[in-house]
C-alpha positions as CSV (number, residue, x, y, z in Angstrom):
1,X,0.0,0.0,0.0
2,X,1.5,3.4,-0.9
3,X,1.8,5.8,1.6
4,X,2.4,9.3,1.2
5,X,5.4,10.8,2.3
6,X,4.1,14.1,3.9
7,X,1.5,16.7,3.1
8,X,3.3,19.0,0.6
9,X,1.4,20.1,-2.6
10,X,3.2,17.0,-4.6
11,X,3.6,14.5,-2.1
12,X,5.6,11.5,-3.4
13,X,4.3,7.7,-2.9
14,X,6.2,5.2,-1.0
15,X,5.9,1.4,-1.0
16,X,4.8,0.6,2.4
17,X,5.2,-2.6,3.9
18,X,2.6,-2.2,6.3
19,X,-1.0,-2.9,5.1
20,X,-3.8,0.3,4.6
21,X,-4.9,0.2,8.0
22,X,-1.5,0.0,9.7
23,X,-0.8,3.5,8.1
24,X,-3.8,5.5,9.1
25,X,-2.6,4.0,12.4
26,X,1.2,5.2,11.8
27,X,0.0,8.5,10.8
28,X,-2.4,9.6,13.0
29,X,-0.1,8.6,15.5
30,X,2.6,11.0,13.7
31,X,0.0,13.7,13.4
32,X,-0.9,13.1,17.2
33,X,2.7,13.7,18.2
34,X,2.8,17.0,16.7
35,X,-0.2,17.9,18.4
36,X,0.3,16.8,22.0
37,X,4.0,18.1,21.8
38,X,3.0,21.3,20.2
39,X,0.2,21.4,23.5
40,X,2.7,20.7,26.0
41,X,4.4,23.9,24.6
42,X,1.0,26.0,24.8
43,X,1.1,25.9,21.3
44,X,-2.4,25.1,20.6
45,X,-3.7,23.2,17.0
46,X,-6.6,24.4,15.4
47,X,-6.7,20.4,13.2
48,X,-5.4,17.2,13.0
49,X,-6.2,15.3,10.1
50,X,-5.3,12.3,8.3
51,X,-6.4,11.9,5.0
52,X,-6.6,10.2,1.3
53,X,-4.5,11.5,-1.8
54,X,-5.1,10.7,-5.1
55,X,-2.3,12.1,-7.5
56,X,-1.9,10.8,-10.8
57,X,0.6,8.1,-9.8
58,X,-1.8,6.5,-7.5
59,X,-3.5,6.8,-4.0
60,X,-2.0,6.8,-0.8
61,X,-2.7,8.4,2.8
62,X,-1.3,11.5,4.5
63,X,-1.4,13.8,7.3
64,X,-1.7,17.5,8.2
65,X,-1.8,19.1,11.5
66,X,-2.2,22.9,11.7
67,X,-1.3,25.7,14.4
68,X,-2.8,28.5,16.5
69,X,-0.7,31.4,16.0
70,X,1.4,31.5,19.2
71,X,4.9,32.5,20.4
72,X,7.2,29.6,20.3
73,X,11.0,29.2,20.1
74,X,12.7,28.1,17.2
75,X,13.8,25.0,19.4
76,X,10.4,24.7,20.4
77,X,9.1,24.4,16.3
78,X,11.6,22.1,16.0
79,X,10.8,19.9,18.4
80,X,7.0,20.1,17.5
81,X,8.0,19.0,13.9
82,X,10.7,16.3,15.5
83,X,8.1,14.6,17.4
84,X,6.0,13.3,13.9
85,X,8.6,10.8,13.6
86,X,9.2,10.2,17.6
87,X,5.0,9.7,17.3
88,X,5.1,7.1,14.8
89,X,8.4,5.2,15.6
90,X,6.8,4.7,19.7
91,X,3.4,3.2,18.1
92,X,5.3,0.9,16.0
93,X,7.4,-0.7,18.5
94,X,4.7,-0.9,20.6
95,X,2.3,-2.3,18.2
96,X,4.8,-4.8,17.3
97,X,5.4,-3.6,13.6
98,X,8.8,-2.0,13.6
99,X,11.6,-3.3,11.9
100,X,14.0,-1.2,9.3
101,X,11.4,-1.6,6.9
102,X,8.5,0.0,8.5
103,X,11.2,2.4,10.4
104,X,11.7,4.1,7.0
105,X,8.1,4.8,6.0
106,X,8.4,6.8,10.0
107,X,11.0,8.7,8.9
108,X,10.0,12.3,8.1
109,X,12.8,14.4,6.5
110,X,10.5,17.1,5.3
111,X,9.3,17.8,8.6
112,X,13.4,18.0,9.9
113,X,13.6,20.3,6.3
114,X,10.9,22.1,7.3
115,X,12.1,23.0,11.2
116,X,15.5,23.9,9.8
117,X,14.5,26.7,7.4
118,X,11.5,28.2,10.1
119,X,14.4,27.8,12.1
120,X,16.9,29.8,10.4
121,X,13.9,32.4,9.5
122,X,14.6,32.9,13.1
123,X,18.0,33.5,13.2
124,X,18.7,29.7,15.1
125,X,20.7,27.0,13.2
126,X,20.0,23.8,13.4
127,X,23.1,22.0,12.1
128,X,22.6,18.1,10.2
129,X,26.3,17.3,11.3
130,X,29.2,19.0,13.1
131,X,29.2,20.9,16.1
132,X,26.3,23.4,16.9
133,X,26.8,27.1,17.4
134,X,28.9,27.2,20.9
135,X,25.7,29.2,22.1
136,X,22.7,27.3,22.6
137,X,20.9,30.4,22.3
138,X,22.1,30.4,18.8
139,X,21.3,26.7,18.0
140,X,21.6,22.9,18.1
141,X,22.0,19.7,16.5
142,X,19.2,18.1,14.9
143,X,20.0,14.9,16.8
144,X,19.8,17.1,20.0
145,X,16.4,17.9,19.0
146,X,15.4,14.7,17.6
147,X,16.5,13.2,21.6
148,X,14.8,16.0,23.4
149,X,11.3,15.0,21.3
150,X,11.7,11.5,21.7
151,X,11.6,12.0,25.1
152,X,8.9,14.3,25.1
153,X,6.8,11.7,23.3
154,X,7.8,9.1,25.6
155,X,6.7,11.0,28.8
156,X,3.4,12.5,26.9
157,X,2.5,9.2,24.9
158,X,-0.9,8.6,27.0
159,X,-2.2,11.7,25.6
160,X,0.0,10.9,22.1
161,X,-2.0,7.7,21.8
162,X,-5.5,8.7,22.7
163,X,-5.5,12.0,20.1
164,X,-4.2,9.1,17.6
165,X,-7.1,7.1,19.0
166,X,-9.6,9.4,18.6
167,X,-8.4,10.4,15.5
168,X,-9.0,7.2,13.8
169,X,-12.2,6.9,15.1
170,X,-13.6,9.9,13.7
171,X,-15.8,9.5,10.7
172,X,-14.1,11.9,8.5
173,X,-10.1,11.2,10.8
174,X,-10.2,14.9,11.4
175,X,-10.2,16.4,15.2
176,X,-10.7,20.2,15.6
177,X,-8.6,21.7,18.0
178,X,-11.1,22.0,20.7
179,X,-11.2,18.1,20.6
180,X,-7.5,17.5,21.1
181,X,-7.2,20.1,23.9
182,X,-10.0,18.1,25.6
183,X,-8.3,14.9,25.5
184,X,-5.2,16.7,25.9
185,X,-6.1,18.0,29.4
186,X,-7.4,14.7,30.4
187,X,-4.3,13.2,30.4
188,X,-2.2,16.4,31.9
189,X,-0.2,15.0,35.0
């Protein structure tokens, strides 16, 4: 089953290993992750959605989660767009399904892409490889950020697992923002 590798104007179909229902699972988990991080930052969403593309290459599924507009940090964009990935790797391993394989069809370059230009809009750099700035005010790694979402995931993953939940159960797999905040604040500690 083709998946779609993000939600850019031409997204680009992937093989995936894992059967139709296994994605929408994957992704709204990914789309979750954005959400719930994005939350714990007061960075509110105003959707979550994940959806089917038809391009003329074929059909595959997607996701799109969209954003209040609130003050956040560079760090704190990037770490919303890290934790995608983080969202969908965690529900993988603990569905079971991940091996390098299924790992790949996580991995979610265009949202790193996408954190490192906002990013550098803001006068932070986020380097790929070498040393960050010696100021952290000025910037990081991307694995730096990559660890600190991972982590955030981890610790927020009830709340990461019930937006995916509840995503997948609505009829159209589209929650307002309103929606996630509610199960959001259920599962504050």
């Amino acid at each position: 089953m083709p998946n779609l590798d993000d939600h850019r104007a031409h997204p680009a179909l992937i093989d995936s290993p894992l059967s139709p229902d296994q994605v929408r699972a994957g992704l709204a988990h990914h789309e979750a992750a954005h959400a719930v991080v994005a939350a714990a930052l007061d960075v509110p969403c105003t959707r979550v959605r994940v959806m089917r593309v038809t391009r003329a290459d074929g059909t595959g599924w997607t996701g799109a989660t969209s954003y209040d507009d609130a003050p956040v940090s560079a760090y704190g964009l990037a770490l919303i767009a890290a934790a995608g990935e983080h969202g969908e790797l965690h529900h993988l391993t603990a569905a079971g399904l991940l091996t390098a394989a299924t790992a790949r069809t996580a991995c979610s370059d265009h949202d790193r892409d996408t954190a490192i230009s906002a990013a550098r809009s803001l006068g932070f750099t986020i380097v790929l490889d070498g040393p960050a700035p010696a100021d952290p005010d000025q910037g990081a790694t991307w694995t730096e950020v990559s660890e600190e979402a991972r982590d955030l995931v981890a610790e927020q993953w009830p709340a990461v697992a019930a937006v995916a939940a509840a995503l997948l159960a609505a009829p159209d797999l589209t929650l307002t923002g309103d929606d996630v905040a509610t199960i959001v604040a259920a599962h504050r500690r």
